[in-house]
N, C-alpha and C positions, 0 to 999 in steps of 0.2 A: 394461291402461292404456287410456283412453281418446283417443282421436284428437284432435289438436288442429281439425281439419274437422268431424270429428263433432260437438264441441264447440259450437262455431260454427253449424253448423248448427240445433241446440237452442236456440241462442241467436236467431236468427235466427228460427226456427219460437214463439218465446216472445211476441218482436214482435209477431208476425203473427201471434195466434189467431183463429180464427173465432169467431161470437157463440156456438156453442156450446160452445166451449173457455172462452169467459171467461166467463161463466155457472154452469159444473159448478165452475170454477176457484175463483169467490166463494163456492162453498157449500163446498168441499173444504178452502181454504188457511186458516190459522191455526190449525190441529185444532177447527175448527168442526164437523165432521163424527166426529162418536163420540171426539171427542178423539184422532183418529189422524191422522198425518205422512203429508199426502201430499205428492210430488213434481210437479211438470208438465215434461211434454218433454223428460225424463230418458232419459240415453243407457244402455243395458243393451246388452253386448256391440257386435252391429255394427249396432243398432238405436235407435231413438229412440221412446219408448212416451208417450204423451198422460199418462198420470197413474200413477203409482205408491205404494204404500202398501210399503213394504221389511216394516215388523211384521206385515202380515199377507199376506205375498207377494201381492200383489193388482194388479193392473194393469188400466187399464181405458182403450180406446180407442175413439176416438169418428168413425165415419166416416160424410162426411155424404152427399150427394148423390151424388158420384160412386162410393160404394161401396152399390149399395143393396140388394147381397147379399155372402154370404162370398165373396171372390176365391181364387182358387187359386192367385196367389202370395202370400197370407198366409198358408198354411199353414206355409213354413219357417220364417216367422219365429213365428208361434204353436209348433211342434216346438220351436224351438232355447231361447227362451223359458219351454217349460215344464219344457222339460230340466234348465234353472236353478233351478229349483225356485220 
């Protein structure tokens, strides 16, 4: 079950996308993109992933600036994540 904070937080994070979250988001939402469902800001376990496609386990996260390499505490959440299948 999902956290009611957690929740909120997605919520709040949906608000507030950057230009390149709402950009990927216009080309992604309405199954404009191959006819596939995707989600934005969707809570997955103890996480919150930028865009998901559930039909094709697909997840895809957009980090801008301040990520401008893989970080090493993205690792558990990529593990725990792909553990999910």
């Amino acid at each position: 079950m999902k956290s009611k904070k957690l929740i909120k937080h997605a919520r709040d994070l949906r608000k507030n996308s950057t230009d390149a979250e709402r950009k990927l988001w216009h080309r992604l939402r309405s199954r404009n993109f191959f006819n596939l469902k995707f989600r934005r800001q969707e809570p997955i376990d103890k996480y919150i992933v930028d865009f998901v496609c559930y039909e094709k386990k697909l997840i895809i996260e957009l980090d801008g600036g301040q990520h401008n390499e893989f970080m090493e505490k993205d690792i558990p959440r990529t593990e725990a994540l792909q553990k999910q299948g």
